[in-house]
N, CA, C and O atoms as a Tripos MOL2 file, in Angstrom:
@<TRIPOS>MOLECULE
protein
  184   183    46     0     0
PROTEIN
NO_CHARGES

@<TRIPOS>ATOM
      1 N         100.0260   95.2800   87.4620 N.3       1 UNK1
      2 CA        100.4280   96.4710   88.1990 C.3       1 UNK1
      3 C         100.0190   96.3960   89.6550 C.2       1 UNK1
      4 O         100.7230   96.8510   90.5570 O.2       1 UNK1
      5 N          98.9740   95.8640   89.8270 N.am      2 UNK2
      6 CA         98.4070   95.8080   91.4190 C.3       2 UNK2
      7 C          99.1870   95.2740   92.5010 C.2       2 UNK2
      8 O          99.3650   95.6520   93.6590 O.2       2 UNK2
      9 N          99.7630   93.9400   91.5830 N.am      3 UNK3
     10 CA        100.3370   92.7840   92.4160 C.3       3 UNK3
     11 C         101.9190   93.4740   92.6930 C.2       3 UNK3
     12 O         102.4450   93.2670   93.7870 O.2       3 UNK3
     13 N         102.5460   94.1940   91.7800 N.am      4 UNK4
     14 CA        103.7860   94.8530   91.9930 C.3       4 UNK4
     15 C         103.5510   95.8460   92.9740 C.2       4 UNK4
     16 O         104.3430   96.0820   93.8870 O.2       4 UNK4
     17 N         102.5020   96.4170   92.8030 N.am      5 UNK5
     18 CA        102.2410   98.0960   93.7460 C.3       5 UNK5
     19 C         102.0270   97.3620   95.7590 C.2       5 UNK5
     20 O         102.5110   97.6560   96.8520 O.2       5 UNK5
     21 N         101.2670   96.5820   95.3540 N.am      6 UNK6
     22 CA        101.2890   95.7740   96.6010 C.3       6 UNK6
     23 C         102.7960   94.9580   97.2880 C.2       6 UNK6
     24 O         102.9740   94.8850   98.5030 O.2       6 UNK6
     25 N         103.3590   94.6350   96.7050 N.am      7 UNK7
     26 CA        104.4930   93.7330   97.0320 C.3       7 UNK7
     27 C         104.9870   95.2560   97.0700 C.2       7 UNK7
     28 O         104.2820   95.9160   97.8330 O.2       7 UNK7
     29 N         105.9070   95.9250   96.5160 N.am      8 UNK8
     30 CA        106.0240   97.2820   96.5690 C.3       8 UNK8
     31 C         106.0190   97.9000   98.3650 C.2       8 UNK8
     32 O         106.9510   98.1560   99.1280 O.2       8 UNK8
     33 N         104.6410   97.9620   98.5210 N.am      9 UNK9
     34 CA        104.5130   98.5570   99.4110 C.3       9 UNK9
     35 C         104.3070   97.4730  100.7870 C.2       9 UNK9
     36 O         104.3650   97.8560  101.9550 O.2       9 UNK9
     37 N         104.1480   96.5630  100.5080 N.am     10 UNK10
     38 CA        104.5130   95.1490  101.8290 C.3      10 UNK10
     39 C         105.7250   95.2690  101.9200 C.2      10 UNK10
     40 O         106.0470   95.6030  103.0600 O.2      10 UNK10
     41 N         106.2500   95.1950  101.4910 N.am     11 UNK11
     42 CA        107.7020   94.8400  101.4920 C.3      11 UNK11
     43 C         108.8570   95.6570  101.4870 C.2      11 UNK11
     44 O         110.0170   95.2500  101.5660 O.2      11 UNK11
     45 N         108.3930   97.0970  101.3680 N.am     12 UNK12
     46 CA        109.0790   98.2470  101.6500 C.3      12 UNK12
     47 C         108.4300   99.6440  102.2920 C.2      12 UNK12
     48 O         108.5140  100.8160  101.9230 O.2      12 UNK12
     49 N         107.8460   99.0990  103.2530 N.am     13 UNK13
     50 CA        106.9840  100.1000  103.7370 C.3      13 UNK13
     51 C         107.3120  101.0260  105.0140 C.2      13 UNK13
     52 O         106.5430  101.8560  105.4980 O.2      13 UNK13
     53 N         108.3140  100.7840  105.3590 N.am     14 UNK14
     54 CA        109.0770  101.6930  106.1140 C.3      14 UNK14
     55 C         110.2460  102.4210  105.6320 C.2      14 UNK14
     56 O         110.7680  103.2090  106.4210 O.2      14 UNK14
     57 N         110.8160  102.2660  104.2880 N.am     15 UNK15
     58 CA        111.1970  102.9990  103.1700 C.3      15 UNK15
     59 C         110.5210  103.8420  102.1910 C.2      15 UNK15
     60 O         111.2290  104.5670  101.4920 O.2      15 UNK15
     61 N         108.5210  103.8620  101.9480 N.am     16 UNK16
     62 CA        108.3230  104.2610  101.0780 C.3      16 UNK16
     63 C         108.2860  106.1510  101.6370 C.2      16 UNK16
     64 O         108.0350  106.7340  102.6920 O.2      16 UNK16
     65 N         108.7430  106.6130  100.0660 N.am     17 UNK17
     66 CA        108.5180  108.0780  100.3220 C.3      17 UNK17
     67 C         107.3610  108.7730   99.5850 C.2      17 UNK17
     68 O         107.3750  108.8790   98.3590 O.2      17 UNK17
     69 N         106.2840  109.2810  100.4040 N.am     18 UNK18
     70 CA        105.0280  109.6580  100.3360 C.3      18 UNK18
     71 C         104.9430  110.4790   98.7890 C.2      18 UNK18
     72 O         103.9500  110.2720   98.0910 O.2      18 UNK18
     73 N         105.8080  111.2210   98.4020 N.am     19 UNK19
     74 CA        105.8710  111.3560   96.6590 C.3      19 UNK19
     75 C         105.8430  110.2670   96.1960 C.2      19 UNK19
     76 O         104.8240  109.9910   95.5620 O.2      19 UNK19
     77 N         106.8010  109.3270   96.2990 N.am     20 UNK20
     78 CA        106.8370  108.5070   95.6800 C.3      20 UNK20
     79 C         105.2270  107.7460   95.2470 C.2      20 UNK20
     80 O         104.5550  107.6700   94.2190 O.2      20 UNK20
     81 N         105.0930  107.2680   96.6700 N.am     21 UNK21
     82 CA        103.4640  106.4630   96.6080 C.3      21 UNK21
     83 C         102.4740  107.3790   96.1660 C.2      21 UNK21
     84 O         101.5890  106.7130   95.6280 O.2      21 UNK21
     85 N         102.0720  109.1420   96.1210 N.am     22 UNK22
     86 CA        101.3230  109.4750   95.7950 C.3      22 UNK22
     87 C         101.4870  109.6040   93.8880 C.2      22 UNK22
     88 O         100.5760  109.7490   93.0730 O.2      22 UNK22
     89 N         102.9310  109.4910   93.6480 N.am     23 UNK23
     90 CA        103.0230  109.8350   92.2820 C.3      23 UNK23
     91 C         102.3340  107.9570   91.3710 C.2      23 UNK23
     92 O         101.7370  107.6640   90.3350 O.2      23 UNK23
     93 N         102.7980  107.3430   92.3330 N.am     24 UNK24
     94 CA        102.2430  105.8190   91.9610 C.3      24 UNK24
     95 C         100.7040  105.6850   91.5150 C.2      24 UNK24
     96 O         100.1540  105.3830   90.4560 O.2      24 UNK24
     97 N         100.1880  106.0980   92.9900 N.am     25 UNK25
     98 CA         98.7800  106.3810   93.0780 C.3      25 UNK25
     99 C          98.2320  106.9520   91.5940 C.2      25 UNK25
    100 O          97.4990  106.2890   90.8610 O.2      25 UNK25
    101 N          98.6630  108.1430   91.3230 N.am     26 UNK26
    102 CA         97.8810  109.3340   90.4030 C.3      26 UNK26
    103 C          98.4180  108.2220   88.8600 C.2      26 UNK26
    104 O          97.5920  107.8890   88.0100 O.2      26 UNK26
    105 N          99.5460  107.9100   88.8070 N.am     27 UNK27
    106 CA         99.9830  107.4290   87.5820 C.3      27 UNK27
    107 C          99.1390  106.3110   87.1870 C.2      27 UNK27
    108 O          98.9450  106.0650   85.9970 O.2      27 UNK27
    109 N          98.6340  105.6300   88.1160 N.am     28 UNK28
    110 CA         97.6900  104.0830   88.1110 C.3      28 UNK28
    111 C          96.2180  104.2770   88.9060 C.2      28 UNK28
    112 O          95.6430  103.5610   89.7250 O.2      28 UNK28
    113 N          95.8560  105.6220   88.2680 N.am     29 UNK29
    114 CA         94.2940  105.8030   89.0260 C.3      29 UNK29
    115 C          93.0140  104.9760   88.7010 C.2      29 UNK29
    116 O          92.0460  104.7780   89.4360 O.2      29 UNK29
    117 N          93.2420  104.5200   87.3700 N.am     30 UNK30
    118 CA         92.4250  103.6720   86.6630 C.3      30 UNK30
    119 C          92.3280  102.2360   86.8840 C.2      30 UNK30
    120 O          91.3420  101.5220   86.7010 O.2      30 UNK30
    121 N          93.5570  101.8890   87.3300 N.am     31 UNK31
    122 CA         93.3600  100.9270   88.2930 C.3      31 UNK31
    123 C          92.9770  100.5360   89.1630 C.2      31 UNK31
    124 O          92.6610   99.3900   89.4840 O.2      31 UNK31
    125 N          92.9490  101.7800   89.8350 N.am     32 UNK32
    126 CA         92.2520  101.7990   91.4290 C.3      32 UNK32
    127 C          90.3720  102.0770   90.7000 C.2      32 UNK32
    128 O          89.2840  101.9050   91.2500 O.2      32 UNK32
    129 N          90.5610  102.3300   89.9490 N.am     33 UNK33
    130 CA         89.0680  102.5640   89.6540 C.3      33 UNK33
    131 C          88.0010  101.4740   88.8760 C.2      33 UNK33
    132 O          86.7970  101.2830   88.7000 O.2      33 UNK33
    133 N          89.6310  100.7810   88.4710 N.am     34 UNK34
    134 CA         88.6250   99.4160   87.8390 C.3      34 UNK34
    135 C          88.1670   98.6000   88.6410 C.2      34 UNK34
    136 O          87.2570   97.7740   88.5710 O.2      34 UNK34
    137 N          89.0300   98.9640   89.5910 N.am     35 UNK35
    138 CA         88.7260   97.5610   91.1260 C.3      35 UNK35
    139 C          87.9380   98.0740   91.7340 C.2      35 UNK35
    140 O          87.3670   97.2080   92.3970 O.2      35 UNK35
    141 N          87.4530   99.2190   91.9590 N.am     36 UNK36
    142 CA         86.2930   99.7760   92.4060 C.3      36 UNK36
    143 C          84.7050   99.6070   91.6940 C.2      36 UNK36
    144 O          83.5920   99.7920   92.1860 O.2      36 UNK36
    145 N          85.0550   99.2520   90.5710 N.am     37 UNK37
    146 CA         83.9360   99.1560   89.4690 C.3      37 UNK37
    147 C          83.6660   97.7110   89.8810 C.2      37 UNK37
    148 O          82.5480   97.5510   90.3710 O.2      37 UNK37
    149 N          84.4310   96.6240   89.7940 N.am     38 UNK38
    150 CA         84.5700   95.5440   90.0490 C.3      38 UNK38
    151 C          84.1350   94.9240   91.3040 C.2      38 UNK38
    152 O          83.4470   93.9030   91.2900 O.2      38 UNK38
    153 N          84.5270   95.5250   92.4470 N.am     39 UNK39
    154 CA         83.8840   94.8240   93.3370 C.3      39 UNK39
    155 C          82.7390   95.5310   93.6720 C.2      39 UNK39
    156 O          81.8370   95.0160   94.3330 O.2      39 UNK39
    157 N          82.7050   96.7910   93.2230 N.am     40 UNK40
    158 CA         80.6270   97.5850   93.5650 C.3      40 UNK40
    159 C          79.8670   96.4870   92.5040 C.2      40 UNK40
    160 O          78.7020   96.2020   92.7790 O.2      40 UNK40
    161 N          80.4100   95.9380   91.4490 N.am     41 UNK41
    162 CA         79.4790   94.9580   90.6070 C.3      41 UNK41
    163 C          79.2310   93.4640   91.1810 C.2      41 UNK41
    164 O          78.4550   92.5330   90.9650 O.2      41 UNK41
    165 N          80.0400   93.6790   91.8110 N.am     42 UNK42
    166 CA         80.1970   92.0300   92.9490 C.3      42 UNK42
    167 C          79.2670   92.2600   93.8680 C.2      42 UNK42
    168 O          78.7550   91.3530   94.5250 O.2      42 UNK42
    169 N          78.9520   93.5830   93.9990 N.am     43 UNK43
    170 CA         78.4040   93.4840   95.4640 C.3      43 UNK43
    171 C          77.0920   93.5320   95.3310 C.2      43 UNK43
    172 O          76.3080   92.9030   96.0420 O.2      43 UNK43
    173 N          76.6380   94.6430   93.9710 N.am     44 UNK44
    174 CA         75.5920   94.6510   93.7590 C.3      44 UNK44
    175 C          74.5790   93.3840   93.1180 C.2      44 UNK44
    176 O          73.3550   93.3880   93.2490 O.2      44 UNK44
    177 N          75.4930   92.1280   92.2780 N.am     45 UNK45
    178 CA         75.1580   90.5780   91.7880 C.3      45 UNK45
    179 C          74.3700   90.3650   92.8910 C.2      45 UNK45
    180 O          73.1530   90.5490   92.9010 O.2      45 UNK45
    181 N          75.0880   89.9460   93.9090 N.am     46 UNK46
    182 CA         74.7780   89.1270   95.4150 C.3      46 UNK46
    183 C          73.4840   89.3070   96.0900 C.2      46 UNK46
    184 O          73.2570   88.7320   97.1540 O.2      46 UNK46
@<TRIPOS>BOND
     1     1     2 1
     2     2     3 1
     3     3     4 2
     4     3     5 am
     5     5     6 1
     6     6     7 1
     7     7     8 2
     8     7     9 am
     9     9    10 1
    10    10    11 1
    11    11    12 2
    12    11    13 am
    13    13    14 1
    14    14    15 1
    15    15    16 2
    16    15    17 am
    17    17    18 1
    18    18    19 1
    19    19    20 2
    20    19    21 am
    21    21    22 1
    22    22    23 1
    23    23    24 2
    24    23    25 am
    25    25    26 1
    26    26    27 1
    27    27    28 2
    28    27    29 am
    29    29    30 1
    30    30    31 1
    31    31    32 2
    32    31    33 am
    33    33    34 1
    34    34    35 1
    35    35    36 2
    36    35    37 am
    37    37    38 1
    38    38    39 1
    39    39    40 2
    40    39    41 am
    41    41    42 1
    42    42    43 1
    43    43    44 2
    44    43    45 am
    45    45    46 1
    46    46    47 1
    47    47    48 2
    48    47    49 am
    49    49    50 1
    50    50    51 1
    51    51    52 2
    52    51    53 am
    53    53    54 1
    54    54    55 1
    55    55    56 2
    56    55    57 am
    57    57    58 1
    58    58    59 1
    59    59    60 2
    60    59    61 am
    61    61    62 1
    62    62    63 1
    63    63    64 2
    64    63    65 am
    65    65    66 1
    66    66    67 1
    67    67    68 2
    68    67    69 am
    69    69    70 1
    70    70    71 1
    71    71    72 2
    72    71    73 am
    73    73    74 1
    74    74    75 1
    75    75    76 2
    76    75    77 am
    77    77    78 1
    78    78    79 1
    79    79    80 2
    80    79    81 am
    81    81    82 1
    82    82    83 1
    83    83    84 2
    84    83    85 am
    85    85    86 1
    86    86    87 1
    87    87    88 2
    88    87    89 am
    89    89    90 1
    90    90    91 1
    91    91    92 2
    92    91    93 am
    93    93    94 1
    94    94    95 1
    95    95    96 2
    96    95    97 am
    97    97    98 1
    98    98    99 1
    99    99   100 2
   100    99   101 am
   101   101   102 1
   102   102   103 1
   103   103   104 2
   104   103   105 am
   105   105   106 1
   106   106   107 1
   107   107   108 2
   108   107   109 am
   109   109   110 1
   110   110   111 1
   111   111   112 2
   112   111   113 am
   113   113   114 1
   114   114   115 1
   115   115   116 2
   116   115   117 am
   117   117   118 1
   118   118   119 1
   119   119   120 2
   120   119   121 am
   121   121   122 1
   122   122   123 1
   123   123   124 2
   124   123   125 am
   125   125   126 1
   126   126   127 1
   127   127   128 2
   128   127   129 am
   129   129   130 1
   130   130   131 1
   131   131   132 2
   132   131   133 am
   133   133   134 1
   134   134   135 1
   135   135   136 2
   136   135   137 am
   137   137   138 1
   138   138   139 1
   139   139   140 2
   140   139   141 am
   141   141   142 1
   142   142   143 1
   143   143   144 2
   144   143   145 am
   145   145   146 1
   146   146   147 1
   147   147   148 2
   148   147   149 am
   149   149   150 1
   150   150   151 1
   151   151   152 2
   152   151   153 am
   153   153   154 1
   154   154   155 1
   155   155   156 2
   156   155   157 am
   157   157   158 1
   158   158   159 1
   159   159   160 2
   160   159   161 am
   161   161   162 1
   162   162   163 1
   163   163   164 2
   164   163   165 am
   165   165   166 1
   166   166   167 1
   167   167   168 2
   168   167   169 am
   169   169   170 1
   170   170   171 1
   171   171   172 2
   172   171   173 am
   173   173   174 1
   174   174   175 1
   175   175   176 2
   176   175   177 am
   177   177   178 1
   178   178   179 1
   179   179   180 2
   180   179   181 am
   181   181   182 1
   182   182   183 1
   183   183   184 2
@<TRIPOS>SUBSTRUCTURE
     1 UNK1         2 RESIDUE 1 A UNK
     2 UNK2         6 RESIDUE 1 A UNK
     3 UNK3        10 RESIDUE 1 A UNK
     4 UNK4        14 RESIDUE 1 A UNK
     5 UNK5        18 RESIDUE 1 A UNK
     6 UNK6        22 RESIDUE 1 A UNK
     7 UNK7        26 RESIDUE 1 A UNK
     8 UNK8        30 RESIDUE 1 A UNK
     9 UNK9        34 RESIDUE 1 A UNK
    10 UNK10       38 RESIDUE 1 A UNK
    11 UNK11       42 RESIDUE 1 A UNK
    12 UNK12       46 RESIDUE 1 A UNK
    13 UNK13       50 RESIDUE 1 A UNK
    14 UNK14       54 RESIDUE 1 A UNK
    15 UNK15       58 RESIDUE 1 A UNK
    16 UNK16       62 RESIDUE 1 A UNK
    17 UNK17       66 RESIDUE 1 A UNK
    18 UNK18       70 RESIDUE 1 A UNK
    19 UNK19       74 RESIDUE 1 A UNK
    20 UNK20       78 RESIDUE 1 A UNK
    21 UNK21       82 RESIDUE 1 A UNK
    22 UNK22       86 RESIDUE 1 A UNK
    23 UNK23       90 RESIDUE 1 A UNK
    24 UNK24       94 RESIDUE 1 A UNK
    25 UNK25       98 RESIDUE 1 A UNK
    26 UNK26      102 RESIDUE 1 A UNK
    27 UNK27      106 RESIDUE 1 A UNK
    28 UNK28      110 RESIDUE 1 A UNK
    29 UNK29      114 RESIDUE 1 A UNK
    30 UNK30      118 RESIDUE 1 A UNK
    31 UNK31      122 RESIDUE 1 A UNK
    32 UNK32      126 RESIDUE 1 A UNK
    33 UNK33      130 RESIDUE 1 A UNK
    34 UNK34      134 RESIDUE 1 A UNK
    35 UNK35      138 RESIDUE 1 A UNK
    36 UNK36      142 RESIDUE 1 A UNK
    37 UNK37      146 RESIDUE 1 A UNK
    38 UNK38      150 RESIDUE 1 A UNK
    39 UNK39      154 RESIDUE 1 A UNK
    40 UNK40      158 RESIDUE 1 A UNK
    41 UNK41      162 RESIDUE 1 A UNK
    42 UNK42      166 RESIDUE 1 A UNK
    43 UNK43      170 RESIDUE 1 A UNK
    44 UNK44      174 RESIDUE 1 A UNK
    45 UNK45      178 RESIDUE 1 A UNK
    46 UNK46      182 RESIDUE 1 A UNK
């Protein structure tokens, strides 16, 4: 999902409509939250 949401928004980013990306956002929050979990655990290893 990341790699689509990204290409997504590279690649159509003077087309995207702000519903659109916020409905993206809310639908895939857990995503954004795993990668948050993920790199605070990266950071805290180091």
């Amino acid at each position: 999902m990341a790699i689509n949401f990204r290409n997504f928004i590279v690649h159509r980013y003077e087309r995207v409509d702000d519903e659109v990306l916020v409905g993206m956002v809310n639908r895939r929050l857990s995503d954004f939250e795993k990668f948050r979990s993920e790199i605070l655990a990266y950071i805290n290893k180091g």
